[in-house]
ZAZARO-558130 format. One record per atom (N, C-alpha, C): residue number from 1; atom name; y, z, x. Coordinates in pm, 1 decimal, padded with zeros to 6 digits. Last residue first. Example, Ala and Ser with C-alpha at 12.3 -4.5 7.8 and 13.67 -1.06 7.14 Angstrom:
  num  atome     north        up      east
    2      N  -00225.0   00708.0   01285.0
    2     CA  -00106.0   00714.0   01367.0
    2      C   00003.0   00787.0   01290.0
    1      N  -00569.0   00780.0   01319.0
    1     CA  -00450.0   00780.0   01230.0
    1      C  -00330.0   00780.0   01320.0
! end
This chain:
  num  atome     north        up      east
  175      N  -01091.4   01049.5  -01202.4
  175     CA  -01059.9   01211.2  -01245.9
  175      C  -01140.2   01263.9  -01316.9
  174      N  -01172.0   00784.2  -01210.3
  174     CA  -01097.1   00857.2  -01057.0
  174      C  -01094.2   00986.7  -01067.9
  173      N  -01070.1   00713.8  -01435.3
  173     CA  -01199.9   00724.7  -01396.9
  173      C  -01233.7   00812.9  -01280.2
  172      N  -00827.6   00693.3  -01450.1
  172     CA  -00882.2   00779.9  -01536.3
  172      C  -01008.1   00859.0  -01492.8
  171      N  -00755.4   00489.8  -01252.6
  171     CA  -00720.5   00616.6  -01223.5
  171      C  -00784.3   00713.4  -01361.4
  170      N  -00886.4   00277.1  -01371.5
  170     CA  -00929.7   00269.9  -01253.1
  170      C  -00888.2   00478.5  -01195.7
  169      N  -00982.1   00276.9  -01702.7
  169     CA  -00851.7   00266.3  -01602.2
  169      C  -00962.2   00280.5  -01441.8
  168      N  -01300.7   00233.0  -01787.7
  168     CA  -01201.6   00227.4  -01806.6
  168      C  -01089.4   00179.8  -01694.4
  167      N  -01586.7   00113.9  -01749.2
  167     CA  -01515.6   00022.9  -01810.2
  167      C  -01384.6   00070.2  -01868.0
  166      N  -01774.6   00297.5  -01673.7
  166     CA  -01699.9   00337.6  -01745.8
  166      C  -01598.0   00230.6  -01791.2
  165      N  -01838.0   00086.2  -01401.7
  165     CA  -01910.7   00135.7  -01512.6
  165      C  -01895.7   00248.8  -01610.5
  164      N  -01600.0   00039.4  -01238.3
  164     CA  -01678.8  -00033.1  -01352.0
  164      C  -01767.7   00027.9  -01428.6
  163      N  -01538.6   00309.6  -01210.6
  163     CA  -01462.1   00266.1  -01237.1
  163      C  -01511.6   00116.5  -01341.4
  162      N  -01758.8   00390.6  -01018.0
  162     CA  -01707.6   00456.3  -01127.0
  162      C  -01630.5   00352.6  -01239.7
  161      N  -01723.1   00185.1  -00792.4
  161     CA  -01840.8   00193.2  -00919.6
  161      C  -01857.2   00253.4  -01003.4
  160      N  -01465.6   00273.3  -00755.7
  160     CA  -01506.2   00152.7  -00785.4
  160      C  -01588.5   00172.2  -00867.5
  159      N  -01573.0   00520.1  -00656.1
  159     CA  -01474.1   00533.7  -00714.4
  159      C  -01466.2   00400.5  -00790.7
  158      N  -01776.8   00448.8  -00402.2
  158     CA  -01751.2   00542.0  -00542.1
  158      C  -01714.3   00533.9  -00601.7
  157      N  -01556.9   00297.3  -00241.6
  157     CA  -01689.0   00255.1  -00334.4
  157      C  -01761.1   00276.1  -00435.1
  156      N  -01395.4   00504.4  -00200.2
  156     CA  -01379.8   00444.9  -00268.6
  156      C  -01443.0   00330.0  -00278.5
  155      N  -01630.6   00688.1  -00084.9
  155     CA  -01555.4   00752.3  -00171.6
  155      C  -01496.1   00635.9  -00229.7
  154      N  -01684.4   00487.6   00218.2
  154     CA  -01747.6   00524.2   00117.5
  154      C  -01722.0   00564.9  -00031.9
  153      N  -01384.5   00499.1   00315.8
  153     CA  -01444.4   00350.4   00246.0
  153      C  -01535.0   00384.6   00118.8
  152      N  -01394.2   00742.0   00406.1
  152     CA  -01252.7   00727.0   00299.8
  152      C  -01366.9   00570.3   00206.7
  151      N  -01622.1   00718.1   00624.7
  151     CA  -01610.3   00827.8   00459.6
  151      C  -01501.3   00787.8   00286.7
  150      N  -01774.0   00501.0   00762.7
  150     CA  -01601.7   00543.5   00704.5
  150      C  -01610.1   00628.8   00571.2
  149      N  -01995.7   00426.1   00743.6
  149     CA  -01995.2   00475.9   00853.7
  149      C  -01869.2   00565.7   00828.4
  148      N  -02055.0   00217.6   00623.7
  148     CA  -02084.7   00291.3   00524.7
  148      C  -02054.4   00407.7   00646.5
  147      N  -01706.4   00044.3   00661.9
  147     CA  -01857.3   00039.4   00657.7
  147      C  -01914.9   00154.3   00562.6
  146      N  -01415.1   00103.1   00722.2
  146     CA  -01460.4  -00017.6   00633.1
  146      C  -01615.5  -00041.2   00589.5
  145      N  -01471.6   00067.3   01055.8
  145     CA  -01406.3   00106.5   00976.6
  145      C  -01431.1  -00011.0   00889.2
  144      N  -01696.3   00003.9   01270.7
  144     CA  -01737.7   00028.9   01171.1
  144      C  -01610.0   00120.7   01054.7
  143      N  -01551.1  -00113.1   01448.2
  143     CA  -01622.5  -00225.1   01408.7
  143      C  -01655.7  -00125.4   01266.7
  142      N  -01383.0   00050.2   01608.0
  142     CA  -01355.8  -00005.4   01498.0
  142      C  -01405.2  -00087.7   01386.2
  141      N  -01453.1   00304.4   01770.0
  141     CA  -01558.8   00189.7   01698.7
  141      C  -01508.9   00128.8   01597.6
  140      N  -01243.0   00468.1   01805.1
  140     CA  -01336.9   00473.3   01923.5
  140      C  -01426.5   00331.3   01828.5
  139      N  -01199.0   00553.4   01539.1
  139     CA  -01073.9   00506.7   01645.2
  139      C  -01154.3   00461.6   01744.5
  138      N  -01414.5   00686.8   01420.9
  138     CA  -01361.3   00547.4   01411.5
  138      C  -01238.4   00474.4   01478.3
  137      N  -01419.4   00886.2   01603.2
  137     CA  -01556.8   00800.6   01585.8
  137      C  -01459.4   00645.9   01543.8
  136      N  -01207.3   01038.3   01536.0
  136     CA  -01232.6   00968.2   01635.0
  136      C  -01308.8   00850.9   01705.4
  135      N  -01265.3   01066.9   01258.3
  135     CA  -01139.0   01003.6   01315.0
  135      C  -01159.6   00991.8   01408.8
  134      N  -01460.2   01258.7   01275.3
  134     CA  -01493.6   01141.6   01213.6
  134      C  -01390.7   01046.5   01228.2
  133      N  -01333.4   01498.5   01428.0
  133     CA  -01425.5   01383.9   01466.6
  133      C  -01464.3   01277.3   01414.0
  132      N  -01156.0   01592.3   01213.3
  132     CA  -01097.3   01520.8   01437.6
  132      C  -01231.8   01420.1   01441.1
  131      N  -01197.8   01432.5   00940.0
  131     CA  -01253.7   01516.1   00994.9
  131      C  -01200.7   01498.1   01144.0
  130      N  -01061.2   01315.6   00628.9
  130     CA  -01163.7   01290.4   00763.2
  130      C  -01136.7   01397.2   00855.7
  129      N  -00960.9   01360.3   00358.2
  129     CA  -00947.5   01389.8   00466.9
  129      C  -01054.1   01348.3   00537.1
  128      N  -00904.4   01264.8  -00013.4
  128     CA  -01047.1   01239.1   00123.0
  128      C  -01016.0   01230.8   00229.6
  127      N  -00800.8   01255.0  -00310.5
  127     CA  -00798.1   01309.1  -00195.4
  127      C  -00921.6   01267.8  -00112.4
  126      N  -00740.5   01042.2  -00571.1
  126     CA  -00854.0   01075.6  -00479.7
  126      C  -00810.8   01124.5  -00324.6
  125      N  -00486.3   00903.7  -00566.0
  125     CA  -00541.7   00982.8  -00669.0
  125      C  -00659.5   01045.9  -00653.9
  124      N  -00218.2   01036.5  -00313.7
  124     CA  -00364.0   00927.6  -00362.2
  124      C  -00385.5   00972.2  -00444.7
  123      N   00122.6   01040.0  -00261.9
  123     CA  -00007.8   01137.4  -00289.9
  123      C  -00144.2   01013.5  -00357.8
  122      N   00339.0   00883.7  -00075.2
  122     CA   00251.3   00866.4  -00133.0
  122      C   00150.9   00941.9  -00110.6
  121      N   00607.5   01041.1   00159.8
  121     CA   00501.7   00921.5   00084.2
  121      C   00442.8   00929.7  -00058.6
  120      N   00828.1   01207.2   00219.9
  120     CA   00702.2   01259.9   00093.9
  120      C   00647.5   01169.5   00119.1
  119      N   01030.8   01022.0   00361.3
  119     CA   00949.7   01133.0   00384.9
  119      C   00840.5   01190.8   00347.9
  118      N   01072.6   00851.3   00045.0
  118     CA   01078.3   00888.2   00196.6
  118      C   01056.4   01015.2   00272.7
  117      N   01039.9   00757.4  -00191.6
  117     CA   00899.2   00804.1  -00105.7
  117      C   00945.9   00837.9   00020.2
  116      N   01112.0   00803.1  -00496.3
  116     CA   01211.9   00796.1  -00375.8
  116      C   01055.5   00861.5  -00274.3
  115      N   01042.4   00693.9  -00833.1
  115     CA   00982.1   00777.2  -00726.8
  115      C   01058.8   00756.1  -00661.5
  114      N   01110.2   00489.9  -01046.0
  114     CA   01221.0   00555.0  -00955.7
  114      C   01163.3   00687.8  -00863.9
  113      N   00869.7   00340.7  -01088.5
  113     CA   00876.7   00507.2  -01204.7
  113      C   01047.5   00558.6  -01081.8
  112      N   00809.6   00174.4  -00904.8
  112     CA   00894.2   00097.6  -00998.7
  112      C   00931.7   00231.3  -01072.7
  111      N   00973.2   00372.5  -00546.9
  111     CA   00840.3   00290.2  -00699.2
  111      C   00927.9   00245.7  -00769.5
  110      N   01189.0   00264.8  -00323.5
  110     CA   01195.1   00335.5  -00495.2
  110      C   01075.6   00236.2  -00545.8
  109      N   01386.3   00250.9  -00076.6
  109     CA   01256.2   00234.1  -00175.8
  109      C   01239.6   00303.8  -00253.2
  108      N   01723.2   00192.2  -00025.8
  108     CA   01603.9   00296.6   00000.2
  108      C   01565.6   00203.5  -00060.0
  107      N   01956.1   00011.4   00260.8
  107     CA   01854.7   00034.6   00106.0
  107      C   01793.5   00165.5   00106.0
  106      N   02074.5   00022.1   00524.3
  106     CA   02136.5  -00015.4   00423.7
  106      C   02085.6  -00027.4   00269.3
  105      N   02132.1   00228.2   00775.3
  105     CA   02027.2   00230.8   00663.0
  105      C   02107.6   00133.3   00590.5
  104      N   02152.6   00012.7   01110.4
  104     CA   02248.8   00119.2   00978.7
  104      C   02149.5   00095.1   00835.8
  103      N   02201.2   00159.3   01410.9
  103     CA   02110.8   00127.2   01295.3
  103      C   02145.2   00182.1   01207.1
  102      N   02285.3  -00037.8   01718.3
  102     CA   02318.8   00072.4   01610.7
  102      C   02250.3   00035.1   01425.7
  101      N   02298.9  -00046.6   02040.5
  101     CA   02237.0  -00092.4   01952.9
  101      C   02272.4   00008.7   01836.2
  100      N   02351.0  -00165.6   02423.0
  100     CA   02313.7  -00044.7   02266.8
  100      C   02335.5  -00164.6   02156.1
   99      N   02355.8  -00384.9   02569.6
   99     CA   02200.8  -00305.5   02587.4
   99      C   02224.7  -00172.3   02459.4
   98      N   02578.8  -00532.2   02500.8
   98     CA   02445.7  -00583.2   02536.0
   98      C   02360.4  -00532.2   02574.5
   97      N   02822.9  -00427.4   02432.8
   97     CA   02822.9  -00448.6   02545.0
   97      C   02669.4  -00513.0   02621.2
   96      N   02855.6  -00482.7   02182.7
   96     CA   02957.5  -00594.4   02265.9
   96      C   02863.5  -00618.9   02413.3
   95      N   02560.7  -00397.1   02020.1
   95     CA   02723.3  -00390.4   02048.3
   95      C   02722.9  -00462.6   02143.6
   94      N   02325.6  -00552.1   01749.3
   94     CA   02324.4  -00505.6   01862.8
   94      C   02533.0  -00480.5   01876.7
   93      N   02181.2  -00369.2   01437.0
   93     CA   02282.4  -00462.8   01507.9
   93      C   02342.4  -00411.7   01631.9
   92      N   01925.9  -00354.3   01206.3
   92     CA   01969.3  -00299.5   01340.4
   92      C   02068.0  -00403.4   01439.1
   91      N   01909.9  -00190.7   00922.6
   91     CA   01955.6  -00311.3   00958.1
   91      C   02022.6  -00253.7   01080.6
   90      N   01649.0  -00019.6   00700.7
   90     CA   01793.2  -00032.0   00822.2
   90      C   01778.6  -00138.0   00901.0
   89      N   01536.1   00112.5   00439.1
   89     CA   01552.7  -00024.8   00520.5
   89      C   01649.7   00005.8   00571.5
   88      N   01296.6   00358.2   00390.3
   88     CA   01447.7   00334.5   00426.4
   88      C   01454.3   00237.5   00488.7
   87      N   01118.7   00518.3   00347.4
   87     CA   01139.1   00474.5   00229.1
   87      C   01256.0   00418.5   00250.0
   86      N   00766.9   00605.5   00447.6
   86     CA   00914.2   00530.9   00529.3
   86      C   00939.2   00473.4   00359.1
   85      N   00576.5   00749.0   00459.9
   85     CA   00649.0   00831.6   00405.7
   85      C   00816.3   00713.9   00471.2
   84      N   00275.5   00726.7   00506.5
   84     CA   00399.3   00802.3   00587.4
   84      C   00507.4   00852.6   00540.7
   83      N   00057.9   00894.8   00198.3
   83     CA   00097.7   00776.5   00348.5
   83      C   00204.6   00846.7   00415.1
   82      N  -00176.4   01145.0   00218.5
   82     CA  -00078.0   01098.6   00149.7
   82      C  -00037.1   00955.6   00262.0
   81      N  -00581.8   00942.4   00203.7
   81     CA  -00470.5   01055.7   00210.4
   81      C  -00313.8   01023.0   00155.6
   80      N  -00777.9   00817.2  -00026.5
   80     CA  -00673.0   00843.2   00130.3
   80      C  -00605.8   00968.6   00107.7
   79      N  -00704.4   00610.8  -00271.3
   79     CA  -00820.2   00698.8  -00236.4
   79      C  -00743.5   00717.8  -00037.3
   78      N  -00566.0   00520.1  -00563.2
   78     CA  -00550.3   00511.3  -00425.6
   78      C  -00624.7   00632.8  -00405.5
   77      N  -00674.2   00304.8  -00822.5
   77     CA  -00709.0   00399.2  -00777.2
   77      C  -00627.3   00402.1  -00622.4
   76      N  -00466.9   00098.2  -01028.5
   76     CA  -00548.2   00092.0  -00999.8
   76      C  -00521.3   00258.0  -00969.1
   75      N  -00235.9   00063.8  -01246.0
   75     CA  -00300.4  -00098.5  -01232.3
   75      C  -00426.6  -00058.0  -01135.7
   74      N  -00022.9   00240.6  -01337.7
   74     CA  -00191.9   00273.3  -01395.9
   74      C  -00255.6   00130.6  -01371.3
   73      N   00190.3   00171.5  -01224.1
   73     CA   00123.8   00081.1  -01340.9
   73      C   00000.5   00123.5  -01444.7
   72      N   00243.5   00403.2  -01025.3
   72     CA   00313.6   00373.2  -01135.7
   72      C   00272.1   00284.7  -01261.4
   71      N  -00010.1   00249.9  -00852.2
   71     CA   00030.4   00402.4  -00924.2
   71      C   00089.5   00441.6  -01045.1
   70      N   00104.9   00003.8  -00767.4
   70     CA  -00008.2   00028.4  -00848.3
   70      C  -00066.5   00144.6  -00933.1
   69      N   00353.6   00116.3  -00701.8
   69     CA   00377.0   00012.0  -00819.0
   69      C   00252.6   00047.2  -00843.4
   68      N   00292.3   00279.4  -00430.4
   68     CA   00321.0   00331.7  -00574.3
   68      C   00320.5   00267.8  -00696.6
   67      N   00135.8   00032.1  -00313.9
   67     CA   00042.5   00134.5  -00355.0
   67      C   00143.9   00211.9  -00467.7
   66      N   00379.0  -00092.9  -00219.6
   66     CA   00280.2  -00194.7  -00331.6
   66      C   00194.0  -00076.0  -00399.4
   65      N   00553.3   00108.4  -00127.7
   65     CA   00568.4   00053.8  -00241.9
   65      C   00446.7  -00021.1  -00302.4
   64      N   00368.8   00101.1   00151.6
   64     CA   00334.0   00243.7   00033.0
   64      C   00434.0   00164.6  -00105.3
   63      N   00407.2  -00131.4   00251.0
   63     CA   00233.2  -00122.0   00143.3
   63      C   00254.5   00067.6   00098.3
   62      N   00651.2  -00126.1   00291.4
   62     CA   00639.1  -00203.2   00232.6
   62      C   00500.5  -00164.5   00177.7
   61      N   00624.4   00209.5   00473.2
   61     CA   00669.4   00094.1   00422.8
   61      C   00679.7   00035.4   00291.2
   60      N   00280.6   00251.5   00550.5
   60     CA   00429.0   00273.4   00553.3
   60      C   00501.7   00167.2   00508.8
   59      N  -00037.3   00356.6   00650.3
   59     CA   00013.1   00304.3   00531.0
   59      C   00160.6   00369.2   00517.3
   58      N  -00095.2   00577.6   00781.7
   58     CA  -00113.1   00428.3   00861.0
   58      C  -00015.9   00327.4   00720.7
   57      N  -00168.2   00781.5   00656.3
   57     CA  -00059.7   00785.7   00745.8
   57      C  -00022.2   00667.4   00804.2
   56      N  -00339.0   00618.5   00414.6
   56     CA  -00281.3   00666.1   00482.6
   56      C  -00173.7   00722.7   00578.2
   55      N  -00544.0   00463.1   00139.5
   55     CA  -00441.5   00470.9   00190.7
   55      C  -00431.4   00565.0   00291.6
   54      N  -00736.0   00196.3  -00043.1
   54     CA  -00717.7   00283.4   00060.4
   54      C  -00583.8   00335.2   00157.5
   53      N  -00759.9   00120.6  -00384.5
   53     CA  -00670.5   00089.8  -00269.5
   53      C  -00690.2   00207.8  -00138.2
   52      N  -00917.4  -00071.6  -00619.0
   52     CA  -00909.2   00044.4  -00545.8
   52      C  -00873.1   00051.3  -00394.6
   51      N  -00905.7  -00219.0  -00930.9
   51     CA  -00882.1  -00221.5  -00788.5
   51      C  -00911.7  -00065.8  -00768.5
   50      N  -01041.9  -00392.6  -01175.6
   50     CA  -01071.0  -00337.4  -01124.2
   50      C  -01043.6  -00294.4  -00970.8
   49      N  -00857.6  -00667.8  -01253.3
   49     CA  -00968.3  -00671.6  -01232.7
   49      C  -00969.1  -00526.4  -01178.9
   48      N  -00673.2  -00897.3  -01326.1
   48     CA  -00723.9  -00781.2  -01424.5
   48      C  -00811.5  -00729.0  -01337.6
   47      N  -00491.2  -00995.1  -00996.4
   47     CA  -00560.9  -01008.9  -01103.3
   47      C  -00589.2  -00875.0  -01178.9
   46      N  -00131.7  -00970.1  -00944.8
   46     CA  -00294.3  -00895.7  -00900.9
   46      C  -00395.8  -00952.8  -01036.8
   45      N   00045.0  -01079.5  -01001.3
   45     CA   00031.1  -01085.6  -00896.3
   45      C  -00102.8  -01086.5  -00865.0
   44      N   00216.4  -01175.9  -01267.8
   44     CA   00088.0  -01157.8  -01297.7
   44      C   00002.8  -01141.6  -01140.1
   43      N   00509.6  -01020.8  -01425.8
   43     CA   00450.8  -01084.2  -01306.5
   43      C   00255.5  -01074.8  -01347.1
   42      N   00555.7  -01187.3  -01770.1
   42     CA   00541.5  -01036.0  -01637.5
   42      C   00459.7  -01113.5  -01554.0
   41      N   00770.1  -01416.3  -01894.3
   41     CA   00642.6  -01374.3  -01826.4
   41      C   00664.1  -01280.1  -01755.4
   40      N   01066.1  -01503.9  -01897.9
   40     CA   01014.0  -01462.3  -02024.0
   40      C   00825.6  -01385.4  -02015.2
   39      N   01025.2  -01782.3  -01717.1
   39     CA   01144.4  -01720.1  -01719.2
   39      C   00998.7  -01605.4  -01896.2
   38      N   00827.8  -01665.0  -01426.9
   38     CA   00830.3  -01761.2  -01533.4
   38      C   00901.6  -01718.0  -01633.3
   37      N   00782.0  -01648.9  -01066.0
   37     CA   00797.2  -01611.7  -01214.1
   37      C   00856.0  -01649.6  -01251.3
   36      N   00511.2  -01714.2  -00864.3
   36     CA   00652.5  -01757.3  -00916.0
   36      C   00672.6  -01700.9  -01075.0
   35      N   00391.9  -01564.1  -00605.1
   35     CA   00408.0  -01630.3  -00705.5
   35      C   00495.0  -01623.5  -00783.7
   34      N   00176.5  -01493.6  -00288.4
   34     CA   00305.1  -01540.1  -00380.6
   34      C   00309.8  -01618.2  -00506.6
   33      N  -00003.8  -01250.2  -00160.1
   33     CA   00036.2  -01318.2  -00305.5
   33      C   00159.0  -01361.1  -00301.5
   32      N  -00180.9  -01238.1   00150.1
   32     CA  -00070.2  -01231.8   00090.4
   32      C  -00023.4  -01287.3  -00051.5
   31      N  -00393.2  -01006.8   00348.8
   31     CA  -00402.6  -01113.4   00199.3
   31      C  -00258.6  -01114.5   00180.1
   30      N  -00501.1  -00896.2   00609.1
   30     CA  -00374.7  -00924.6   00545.3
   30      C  -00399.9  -01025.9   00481.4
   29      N  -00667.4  -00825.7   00832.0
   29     CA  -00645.0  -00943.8   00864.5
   29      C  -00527.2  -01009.5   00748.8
   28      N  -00790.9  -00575.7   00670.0
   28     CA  -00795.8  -00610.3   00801.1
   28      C  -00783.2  -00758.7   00811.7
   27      N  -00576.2  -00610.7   00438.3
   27     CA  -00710.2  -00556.8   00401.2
   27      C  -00779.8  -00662.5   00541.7
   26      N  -00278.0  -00559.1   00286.3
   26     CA  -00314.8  -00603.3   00397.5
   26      C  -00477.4  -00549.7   00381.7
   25      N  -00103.7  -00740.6   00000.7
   25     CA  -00212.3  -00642.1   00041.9
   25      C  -00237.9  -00662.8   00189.7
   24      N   00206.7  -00827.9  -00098.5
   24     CA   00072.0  -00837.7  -00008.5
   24      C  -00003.7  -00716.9  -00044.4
   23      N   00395.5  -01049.3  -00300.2
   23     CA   00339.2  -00926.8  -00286.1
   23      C   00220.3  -00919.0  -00173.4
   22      N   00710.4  -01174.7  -00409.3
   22     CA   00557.4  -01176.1  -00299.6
   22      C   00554.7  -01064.0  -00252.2
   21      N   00764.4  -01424.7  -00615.4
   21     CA   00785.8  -01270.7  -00586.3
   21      C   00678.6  -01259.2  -00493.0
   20      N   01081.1  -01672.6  -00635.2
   20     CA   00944.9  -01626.8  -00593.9
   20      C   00937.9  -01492.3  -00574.5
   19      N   01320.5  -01763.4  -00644.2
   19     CA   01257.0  -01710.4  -00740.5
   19      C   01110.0  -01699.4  -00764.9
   18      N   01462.1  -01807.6  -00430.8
   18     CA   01381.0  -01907.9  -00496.5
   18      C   01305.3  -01882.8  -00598.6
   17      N   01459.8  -01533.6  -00331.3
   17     CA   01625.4  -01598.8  -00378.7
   17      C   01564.2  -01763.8  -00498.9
   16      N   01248.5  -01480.9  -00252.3
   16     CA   01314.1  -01401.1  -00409.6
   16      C   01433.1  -01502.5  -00437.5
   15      N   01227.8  -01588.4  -00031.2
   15     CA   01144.7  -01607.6  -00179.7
   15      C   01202.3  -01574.8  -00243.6
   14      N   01445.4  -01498.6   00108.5
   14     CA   01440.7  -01629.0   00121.7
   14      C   01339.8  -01630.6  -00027.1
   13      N   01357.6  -01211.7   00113.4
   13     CA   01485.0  -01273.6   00038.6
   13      C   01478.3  -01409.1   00012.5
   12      N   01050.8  -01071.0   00021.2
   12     CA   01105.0  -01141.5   00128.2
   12      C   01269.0  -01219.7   00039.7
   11      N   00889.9  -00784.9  -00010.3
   11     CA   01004.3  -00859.9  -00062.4
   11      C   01048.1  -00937.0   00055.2
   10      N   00665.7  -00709.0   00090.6
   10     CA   00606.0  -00695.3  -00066.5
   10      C   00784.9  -00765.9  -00129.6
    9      N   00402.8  -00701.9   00354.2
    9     CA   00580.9  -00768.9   00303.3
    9      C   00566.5  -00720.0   00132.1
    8      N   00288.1  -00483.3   00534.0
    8     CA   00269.1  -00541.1   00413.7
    8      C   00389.5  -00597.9   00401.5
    7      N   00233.0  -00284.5   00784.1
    7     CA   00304.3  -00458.5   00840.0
    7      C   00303.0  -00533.0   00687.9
    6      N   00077.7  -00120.7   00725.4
    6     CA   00226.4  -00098.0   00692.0
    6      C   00267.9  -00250.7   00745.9
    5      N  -00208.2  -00167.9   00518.1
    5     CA  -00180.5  -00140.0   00638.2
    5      C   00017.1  -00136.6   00644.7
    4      N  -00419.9  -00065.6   00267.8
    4     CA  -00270.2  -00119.9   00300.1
    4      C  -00219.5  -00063.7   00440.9
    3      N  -00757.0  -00186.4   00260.8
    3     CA  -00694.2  -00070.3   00251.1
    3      C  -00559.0  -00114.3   00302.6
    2      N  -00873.9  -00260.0  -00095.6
    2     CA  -00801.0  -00298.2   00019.0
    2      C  -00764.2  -00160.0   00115.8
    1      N  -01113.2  -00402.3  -00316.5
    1     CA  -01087.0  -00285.2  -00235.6
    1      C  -01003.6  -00330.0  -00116.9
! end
């Protein structure tokens, strides 16, 4: 169970150029996968195992691609809400004169299914809004995001234990 925070790397050039692929999860304090692919092998990043991913408005970027690939794969569950919705790399280069600055999109993001997430983000497969107050509670007590205290956490604990014990997809189960 992770939940994807937006600071996720999921492409670094210097790796890729070495023919490394690196994928993160952030899951409070950020797991990172690198690994090397093998000429004629699918990536093998994430283990087999039963995932379930927490997502949000907080979730941009780089961890809404890792969350659509897992989407797109049928490789797991996203439980959250939709995410932000950043689907645009821009490359920011300073002018002559040393205090402007000019930003030029130079990519989009694209799931691996050619989804385009900008703006739209990412829809979860498990809806679960929180509440002004139950959002506040946990903005105010961080200690207990992630507990039995966090509704979104709870639901995908649920969802998990669904998930093993139906011994199917992670998103089948989810429905």
């Amino acid at each position: 169970l992770a939940r994807l925070a937006g600071d996720v790397q999921v492409h670094d050039p210097v790796a890729h150029a070495k023919g490394f692929h690196l994928a993160g999860i952030g899951a409070h304090g950020g797991v990172a996968v690198l690994g090397k692919r093998l000429a004629g092998q699918q990536d093998k990043l994430l283990p087999a195992v039963p995932l379930v991913v927490l997502v949000d408005k907080g979730s941009a970027s780089a961890s809404e691609i890792l969350s659509g690939a897992i989407q797109d794969n049928d490789r797991g569950t996203l439980v959250g809400t939709e995410t932000f919705g950043k689907g645009l790399v821009q490359s920011v280069r300073g002018l002559s004169d040393g205090r402007s600055g000019l930003a030029i999109t130079v990519a989009k993001y694209l799931t691996p299914n050619g989804r385009d997430i900008n703006q739209s983000g990412i829809a979860p497969d498990v809806v679960i809004e929180l509440t002004e107050e139950q959002r506040e509670e946990l903005a105010s007590n961080n200690d207990e995001i992630g507990t039995s205290a966090d509704p979104q956490y709870v639901r995908a604990l649920d969802v998990l234990s669904e998930v093993i014990a139906n011994g199917g997809s992670s998103r089948q189960a989810a429905q």
